[in-house]
CHARMM internal coordinates of N, CA and C (Angstrom, degrees):
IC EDIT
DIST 1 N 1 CA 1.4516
DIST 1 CA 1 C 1.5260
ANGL 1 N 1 CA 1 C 109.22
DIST 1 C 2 N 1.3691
ANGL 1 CA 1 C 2 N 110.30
DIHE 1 N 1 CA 1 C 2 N 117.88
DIST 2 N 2 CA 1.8481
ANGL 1 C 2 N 2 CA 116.40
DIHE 1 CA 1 C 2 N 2 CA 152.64
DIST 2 CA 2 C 0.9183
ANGL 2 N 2 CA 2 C 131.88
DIHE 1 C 2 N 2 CA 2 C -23.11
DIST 2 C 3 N 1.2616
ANGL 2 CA 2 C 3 N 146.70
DIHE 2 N 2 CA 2 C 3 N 133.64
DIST 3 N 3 CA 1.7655
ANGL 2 C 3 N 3 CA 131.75
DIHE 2 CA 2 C 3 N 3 CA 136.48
DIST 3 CA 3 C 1.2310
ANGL 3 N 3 CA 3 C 111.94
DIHE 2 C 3 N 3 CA 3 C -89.03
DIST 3 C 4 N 1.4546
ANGL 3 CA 3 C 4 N 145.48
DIHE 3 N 3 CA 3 C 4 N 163.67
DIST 4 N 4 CA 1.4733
ANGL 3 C 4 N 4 CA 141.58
DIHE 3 CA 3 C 4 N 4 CA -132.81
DIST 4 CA 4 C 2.0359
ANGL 4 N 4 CA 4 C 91.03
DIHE 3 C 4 N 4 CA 4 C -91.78
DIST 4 C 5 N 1.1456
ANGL 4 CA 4 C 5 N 111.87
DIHE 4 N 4 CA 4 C 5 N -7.41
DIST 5 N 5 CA 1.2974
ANGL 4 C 5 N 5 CA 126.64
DIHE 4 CA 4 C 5 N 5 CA -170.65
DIST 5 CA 5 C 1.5095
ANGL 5 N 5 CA 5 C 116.23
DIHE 4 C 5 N 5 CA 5 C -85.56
DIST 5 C 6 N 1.7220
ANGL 5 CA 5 C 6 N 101.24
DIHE 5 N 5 CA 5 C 6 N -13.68
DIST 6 N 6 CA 1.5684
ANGL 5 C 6 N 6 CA 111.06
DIHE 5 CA 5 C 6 N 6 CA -167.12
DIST 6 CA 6 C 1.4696
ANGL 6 N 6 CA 6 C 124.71
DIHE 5 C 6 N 6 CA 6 C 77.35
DIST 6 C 7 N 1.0243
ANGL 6 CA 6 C 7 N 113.33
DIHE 6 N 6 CA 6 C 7 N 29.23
DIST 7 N 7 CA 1.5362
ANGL 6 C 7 N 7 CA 124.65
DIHE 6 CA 6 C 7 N 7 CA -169.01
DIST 7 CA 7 C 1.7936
ANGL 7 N 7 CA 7 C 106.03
DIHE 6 C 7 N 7 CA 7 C -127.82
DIST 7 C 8 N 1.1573
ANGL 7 CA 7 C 8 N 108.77
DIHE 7 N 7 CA 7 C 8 N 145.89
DIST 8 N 8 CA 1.4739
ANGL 7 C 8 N 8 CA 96.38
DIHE 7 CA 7 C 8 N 8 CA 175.59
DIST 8 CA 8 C 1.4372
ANGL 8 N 8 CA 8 C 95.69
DIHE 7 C 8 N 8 CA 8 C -117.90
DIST 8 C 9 N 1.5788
ANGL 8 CA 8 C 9 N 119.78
DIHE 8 N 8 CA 8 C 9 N 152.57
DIST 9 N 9 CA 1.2865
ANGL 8 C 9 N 9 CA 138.24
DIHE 8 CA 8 C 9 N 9 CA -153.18
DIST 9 CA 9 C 1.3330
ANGL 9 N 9 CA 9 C 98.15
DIHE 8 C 9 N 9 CA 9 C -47.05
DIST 9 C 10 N 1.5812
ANGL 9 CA 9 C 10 N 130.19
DIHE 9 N 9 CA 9 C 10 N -69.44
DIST 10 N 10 CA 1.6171
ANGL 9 C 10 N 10 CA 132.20
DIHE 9 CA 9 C 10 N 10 CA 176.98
DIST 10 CA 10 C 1.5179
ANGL 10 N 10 CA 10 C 104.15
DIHE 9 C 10 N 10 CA 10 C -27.69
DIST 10 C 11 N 1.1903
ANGL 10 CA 10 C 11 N 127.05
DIHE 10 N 10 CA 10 C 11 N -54.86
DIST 11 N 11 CA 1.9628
ANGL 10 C 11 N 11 CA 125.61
DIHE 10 CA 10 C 11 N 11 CA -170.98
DIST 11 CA 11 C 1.3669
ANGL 11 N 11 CA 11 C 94.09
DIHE 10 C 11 N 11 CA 11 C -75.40
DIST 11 C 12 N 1.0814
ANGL 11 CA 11 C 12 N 150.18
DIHE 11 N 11 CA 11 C 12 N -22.72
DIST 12 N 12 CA 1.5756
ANGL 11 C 12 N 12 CA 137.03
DIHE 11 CA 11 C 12 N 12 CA -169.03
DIST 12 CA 12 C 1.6186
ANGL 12 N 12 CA 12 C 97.16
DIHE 11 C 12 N 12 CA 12 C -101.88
DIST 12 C 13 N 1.0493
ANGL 12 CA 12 C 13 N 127.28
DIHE 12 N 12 CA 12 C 13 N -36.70
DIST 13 N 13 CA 1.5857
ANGL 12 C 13 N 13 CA 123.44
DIHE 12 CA 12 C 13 N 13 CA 149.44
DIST 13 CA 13 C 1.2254
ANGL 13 N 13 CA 13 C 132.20
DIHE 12 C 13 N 13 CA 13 C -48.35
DIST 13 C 14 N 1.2116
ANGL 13 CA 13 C 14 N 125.72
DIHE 13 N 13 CA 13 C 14 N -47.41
DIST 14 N 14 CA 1.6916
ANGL 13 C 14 N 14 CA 129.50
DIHE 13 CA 13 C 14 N 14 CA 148.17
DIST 14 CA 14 C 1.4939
ANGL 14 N 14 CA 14 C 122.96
DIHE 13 C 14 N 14 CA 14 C -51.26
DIST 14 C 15 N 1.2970
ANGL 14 CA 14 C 15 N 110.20
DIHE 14 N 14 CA 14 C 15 N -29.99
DIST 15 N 15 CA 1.7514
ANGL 14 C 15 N 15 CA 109.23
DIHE 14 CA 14 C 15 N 15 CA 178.26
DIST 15 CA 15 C 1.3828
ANGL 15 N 15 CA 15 C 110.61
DIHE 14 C 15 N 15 CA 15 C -75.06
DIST 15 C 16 N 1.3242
ANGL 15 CA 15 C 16 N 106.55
DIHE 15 N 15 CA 15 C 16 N -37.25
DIST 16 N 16 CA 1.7055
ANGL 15 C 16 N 16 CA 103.81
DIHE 15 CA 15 C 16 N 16 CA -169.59
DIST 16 CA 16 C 1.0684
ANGL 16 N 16 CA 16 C 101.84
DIHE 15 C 16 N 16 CA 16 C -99.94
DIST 16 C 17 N 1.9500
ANGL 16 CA 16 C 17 N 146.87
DIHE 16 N 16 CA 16 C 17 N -24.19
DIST 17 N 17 CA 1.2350
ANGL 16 C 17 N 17 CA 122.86
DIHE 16 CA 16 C 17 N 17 CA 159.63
DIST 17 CA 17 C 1.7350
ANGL 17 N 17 CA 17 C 128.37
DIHE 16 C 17 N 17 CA 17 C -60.06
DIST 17 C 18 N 1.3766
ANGL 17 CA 17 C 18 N 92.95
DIHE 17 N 17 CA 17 C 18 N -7.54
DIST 18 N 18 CA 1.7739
ANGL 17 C 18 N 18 CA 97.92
DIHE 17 CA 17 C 18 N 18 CA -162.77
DIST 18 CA 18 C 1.6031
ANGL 18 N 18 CA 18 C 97.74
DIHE 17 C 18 N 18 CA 18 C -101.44
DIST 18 C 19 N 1.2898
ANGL 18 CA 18 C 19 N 113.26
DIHE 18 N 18 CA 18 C 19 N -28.50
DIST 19 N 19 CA 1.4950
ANGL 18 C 19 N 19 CA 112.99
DIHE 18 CA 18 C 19 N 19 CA 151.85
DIST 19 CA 19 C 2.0671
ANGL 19 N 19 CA 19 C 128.34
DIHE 18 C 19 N 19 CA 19 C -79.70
DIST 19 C 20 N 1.0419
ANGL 19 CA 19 C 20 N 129.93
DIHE 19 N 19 CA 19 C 20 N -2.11
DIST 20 N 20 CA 1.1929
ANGL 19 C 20 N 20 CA 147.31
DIHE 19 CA 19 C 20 N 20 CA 159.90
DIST 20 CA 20 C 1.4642
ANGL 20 N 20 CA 20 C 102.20
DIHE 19 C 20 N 20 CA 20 C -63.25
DIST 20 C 21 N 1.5717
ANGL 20 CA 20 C 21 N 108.11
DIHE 20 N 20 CA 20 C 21 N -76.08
DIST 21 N 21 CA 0.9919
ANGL 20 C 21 N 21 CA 145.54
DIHE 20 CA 20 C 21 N 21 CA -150.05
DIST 21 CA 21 C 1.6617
ANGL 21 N 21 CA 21 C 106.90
DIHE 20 C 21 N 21 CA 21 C -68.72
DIST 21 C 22 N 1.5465
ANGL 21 CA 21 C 22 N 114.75
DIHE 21 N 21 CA 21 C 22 N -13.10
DIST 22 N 22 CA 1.4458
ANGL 21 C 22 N 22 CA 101.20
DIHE 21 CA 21 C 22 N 22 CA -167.07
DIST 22 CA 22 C 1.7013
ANGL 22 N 22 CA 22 C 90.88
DIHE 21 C 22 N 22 CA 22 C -140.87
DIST 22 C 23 N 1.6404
ANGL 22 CA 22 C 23 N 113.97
DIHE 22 N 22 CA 22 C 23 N 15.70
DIST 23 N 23 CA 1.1772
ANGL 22 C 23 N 23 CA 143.15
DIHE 22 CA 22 C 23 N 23 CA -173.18
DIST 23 CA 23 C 1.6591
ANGL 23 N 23 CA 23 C 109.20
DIHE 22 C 23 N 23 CA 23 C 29.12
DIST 23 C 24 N 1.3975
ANGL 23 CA 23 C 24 N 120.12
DIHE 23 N 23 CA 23 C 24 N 72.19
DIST 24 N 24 CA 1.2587
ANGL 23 C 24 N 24 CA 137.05
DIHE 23 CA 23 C 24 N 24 CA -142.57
DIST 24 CA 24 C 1.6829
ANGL 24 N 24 CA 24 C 87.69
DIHE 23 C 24 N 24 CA 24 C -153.12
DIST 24 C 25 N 1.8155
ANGL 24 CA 24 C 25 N 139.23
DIHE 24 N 24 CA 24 C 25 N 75.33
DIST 25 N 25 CA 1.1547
ANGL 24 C 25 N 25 CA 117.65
DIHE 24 CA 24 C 25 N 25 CA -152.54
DIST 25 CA 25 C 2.1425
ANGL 25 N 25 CA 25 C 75.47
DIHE 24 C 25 N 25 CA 25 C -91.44
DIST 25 C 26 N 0.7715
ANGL 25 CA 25 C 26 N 109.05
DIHE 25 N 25 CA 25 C 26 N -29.96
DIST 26 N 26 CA 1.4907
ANGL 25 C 26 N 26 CA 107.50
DIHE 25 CA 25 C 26 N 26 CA -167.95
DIST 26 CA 26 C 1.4480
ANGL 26 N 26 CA 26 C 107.42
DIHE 25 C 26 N 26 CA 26 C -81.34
DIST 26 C 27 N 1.1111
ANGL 26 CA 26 C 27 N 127.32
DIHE 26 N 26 CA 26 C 27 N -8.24
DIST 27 N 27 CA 1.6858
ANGL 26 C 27 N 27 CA 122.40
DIHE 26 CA 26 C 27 N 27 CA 159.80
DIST 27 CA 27 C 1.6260
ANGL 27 N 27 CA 27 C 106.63
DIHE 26 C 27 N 27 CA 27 C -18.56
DIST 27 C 28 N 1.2852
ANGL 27 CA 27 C 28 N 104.56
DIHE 27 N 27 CA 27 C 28 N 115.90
DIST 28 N 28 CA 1.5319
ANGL 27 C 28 N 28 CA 102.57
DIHE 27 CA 27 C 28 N 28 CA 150.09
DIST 28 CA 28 C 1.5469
ANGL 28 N 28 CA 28 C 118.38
DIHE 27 C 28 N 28 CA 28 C -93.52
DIST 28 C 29 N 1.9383
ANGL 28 CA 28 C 29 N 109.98
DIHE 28 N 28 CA 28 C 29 N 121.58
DIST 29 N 29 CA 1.3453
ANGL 28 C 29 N 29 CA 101.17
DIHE 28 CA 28 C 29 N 29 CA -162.15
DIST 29 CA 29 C 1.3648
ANGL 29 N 29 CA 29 C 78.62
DIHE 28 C 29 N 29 CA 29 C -149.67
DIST 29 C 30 N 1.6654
ANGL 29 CA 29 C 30 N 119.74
DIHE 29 N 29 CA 29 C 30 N 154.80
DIST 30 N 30 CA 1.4874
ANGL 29 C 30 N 30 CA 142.91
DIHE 29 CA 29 C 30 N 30 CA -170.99
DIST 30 CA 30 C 1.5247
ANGL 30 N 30 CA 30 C 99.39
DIHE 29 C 30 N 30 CA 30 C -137.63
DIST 30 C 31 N 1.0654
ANGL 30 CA 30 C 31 N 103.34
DIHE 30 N 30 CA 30 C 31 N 114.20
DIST 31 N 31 CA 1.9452
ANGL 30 C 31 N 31 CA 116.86
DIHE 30 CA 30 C 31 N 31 CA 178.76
DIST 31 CA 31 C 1.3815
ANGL 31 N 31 CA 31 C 114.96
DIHE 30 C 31 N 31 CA 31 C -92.69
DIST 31 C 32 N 1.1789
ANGL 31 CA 31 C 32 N 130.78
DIHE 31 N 31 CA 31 C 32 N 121.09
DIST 32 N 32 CA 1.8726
ANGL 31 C 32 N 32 CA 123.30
DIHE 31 CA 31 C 32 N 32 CA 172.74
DIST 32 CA 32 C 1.6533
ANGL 32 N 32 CA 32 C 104.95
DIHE 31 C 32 N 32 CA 32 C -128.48
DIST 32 C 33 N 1.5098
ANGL 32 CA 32 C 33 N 104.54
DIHE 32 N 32 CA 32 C 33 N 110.27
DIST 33 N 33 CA 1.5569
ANGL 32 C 33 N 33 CA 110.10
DIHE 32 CA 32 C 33 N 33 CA 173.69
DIST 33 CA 33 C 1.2170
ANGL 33 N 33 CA 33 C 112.81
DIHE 32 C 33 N 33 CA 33 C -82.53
DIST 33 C 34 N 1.0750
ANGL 33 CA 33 C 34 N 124.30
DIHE 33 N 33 CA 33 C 34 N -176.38
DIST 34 N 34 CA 1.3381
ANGL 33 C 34 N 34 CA 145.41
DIHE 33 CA 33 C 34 N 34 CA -144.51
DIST 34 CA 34 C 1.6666
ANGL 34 N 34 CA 34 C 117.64
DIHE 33 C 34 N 34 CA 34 C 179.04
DIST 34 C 35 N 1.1255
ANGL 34 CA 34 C 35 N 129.74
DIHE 34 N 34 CA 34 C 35 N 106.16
DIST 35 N 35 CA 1.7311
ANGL 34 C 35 N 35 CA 130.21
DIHE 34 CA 34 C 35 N 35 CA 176.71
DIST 35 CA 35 C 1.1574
ANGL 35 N 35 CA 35 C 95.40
DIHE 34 C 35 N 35 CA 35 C -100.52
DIST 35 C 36 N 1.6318
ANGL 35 CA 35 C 36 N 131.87
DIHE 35 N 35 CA 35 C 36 N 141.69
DIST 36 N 36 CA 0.9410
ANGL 35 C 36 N 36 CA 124.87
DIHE 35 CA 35 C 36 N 36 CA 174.02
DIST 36 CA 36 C 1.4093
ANGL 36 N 36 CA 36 C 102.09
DIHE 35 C 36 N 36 CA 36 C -156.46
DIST 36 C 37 N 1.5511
ANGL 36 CA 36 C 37 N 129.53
DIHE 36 N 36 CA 36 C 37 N 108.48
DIST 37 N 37 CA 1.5110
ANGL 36 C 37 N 37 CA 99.66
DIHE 36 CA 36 C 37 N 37 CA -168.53
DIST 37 CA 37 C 1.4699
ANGL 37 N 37 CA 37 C 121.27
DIHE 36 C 37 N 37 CA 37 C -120.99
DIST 37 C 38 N 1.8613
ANGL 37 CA 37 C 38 N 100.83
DIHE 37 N 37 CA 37 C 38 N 147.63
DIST 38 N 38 CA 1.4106
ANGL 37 C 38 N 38 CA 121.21
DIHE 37 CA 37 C 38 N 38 CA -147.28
DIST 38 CA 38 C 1.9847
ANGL 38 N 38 CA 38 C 91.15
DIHE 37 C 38 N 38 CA 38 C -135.80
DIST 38 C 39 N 1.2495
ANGL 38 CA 38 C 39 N 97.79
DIHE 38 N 38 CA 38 C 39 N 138.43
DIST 39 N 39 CA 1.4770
ANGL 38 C 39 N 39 CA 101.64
DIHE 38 CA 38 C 39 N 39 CA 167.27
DIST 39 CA 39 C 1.4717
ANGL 39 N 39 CA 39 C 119.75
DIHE 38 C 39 N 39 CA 39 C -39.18
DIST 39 C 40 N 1.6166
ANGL 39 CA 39 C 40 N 110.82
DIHE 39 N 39 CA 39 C 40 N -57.77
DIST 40 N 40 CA 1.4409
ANGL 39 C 40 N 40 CA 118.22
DIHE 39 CA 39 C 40 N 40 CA -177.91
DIST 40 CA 40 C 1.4047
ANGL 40 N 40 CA 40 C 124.69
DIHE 39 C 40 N 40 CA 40 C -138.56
DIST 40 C 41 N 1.2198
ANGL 40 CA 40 C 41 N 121.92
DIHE 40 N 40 CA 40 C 41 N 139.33
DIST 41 N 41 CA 1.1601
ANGL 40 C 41 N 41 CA 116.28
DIHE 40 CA 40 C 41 N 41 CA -177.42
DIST 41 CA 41 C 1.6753
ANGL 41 N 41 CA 41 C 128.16
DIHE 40 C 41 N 41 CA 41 C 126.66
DIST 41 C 42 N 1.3710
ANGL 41 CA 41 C 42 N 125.42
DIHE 41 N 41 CA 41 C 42 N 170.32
DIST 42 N 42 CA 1.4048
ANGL 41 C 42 N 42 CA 118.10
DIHE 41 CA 41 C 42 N 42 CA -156.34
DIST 42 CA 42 C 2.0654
ANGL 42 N 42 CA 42 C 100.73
DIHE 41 C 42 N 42 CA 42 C -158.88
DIST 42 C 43 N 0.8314
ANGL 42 CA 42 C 43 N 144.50
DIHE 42 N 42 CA 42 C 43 N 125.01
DIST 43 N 43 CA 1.2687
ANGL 42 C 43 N 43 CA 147.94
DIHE 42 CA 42 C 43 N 43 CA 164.69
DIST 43 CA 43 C 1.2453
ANGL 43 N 43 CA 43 C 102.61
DIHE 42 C 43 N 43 CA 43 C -132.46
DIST 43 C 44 N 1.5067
ANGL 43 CA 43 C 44 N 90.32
DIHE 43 N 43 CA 43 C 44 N 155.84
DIST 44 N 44 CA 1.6423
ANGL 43 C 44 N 44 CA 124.50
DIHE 43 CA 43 C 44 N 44 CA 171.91
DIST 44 CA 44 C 1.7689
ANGL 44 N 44 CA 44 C 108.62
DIHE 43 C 44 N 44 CA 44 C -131.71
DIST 44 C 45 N 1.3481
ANGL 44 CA 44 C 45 N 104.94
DIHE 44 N 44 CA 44 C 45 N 138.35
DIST 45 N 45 CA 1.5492
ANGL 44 C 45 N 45 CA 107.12
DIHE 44 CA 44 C 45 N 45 CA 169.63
DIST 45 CA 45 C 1.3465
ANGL 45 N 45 CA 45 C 98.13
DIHE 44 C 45 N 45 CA 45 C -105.43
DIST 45 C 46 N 1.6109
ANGL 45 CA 45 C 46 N 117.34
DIHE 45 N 45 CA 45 C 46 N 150.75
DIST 46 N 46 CA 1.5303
ANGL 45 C 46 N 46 CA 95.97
DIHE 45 CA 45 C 46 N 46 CA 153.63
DIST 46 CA 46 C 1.7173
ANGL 46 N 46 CA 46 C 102.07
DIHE 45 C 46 N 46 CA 46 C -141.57
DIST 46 C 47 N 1.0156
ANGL 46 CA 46 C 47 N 118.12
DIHE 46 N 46 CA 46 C 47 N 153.54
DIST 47 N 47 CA 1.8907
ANGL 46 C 47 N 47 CA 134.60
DIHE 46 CA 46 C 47 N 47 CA -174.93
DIST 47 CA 47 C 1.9355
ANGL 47 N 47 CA 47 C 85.54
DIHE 46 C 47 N 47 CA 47 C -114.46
DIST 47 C 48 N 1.2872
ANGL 47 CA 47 C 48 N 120.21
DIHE 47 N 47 CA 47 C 48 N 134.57
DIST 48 N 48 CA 1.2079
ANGL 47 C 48 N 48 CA 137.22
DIHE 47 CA 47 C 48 N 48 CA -176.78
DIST 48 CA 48 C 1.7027
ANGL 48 N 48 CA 48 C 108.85
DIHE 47 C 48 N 48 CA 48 C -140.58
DIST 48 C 49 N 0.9553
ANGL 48 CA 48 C 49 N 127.87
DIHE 48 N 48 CA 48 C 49 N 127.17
DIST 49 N 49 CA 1.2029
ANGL 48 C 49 N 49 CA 117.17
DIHE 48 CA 48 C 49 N 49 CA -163.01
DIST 49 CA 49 C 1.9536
ANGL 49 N 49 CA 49 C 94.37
DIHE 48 C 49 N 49 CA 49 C -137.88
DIST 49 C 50 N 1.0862
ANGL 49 CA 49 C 50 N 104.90
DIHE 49 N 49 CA 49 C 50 N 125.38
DIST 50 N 50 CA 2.1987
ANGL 49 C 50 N 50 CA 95.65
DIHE 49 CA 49 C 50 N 50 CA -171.14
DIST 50 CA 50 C 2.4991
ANGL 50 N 50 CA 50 C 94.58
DIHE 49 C 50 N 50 CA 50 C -124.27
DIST 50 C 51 N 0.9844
ANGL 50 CA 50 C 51 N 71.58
DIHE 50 N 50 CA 50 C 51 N 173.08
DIST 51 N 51 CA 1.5033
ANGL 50 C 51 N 51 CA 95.72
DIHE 50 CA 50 C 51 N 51 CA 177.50
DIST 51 CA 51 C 1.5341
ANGL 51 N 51 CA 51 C 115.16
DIHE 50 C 51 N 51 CA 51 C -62.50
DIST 51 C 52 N 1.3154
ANGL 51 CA 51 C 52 N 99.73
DIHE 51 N 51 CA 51 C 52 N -59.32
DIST 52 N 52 CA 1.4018
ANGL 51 C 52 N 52 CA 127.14
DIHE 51 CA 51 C 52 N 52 CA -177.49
DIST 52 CA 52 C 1.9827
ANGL 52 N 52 CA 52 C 115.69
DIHE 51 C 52 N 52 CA 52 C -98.83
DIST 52 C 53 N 1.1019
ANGL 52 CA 52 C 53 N 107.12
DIHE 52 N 52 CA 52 C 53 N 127.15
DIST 53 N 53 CA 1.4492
ANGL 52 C 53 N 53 CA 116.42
DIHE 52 CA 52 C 53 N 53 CA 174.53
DIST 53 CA 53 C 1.7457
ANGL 53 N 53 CA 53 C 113.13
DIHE 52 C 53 N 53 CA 53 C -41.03
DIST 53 C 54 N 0.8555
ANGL 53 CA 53 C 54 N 130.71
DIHE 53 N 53 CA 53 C 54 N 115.01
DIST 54 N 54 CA 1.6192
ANGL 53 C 54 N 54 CA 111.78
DIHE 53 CA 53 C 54 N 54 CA -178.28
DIST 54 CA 54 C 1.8067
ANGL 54 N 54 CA 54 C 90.26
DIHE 53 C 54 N 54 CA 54 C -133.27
DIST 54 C 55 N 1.3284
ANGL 54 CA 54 C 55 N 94.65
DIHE 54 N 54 CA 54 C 55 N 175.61
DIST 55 N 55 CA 1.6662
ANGL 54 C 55 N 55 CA 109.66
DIHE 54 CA 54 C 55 N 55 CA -163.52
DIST 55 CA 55 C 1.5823
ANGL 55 N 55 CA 55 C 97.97
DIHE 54 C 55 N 55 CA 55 C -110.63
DIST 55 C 56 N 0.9793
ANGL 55 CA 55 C 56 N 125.30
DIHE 55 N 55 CA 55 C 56 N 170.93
DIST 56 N 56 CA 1.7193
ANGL 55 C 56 N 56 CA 140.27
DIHE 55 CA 55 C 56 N 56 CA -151.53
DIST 56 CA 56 C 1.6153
ANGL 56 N 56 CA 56 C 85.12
DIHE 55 C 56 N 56 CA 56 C -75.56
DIST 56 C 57 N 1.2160
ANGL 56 CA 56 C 57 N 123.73
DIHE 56 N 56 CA 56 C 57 N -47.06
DIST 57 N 57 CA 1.6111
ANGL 56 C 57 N 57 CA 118.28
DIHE 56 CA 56 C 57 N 57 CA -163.07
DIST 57 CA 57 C 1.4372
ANGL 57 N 57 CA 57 C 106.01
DIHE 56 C 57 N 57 CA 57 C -90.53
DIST 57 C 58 N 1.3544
ANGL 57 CA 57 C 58 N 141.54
DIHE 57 N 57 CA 57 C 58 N -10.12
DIST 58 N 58 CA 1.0325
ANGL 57 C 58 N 58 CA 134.57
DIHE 57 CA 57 C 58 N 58 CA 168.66
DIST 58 CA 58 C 1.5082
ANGL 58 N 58 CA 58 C 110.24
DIHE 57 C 58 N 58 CA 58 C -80.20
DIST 58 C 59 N 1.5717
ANGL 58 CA 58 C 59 N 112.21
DIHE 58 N 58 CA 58 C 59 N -39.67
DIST 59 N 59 CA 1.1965
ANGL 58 C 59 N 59 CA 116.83
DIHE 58 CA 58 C 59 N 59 CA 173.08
DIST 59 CA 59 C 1.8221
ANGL 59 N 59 CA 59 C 125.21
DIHE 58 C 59 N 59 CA 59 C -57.35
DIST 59 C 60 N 0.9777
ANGL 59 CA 59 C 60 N 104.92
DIHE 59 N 59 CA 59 C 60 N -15.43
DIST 60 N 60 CA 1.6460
ANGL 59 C 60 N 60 CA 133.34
DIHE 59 CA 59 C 60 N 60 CA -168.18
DIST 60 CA 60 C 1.2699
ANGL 60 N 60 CA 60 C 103.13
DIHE 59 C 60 N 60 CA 60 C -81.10
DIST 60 C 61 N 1.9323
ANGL 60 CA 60 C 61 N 107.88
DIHE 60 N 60 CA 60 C 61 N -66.50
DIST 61 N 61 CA 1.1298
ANGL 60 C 61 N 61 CA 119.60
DIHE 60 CA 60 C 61 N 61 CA 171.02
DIST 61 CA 61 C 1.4833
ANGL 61 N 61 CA 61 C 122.86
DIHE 60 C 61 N 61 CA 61 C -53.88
DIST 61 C 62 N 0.9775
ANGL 61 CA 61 C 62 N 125.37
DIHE 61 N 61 CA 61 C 62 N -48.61
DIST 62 N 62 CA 1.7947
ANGL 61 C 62 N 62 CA 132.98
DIHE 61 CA 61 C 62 N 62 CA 173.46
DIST 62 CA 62 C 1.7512
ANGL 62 N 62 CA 62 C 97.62
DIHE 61 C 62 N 62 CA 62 C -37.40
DIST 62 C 63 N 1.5178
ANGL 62 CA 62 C 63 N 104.24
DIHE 62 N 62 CA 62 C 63 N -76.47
DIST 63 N 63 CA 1.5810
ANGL 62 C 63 N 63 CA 114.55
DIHE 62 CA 62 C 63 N 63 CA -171.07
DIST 63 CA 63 C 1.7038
ANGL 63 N 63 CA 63 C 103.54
DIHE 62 C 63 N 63 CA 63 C -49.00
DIST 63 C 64 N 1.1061
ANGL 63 CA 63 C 64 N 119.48
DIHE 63 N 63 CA 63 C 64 N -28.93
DIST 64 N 64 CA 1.7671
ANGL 63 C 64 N 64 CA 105.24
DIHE 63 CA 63 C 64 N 64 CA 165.68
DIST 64 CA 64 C 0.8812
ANGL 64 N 64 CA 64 C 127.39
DIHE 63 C 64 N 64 CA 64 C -93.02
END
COOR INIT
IC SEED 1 N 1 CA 1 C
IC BUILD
């Protein structure tokens, strides 16, 4: 199911915990779920896009 926003409840739950969560209320962030079902297990993709060119380990470091 939609919200009038185009989001289904699971992606609008990921936008605002991942902005809570990294206390970033102005994060611009775009969520796309996915159900897919598997005995075990849990993934995340993520697309990160910054201002400035940064290198695999700076990028690493930021997200921790």
């Amino acid at each position: 199911m939609f919200a009038e926003e185009g989001f289904t409840k699971e992606e609008w739950k990921m936008m605002k915990e991942t902005k809570k969560i990294m206390g970033l209320p102005n994060l611009k962030i775009s969520a796309t779920a996915v159900r897919v079902p598997v005995f075990n297990g849990h993934a995340e993709s993520v697309l990160a896009e910054f201002d400035n060119k940064l290198t695999a380990d700076e990028c690493r470091a930021l997200f921790k």
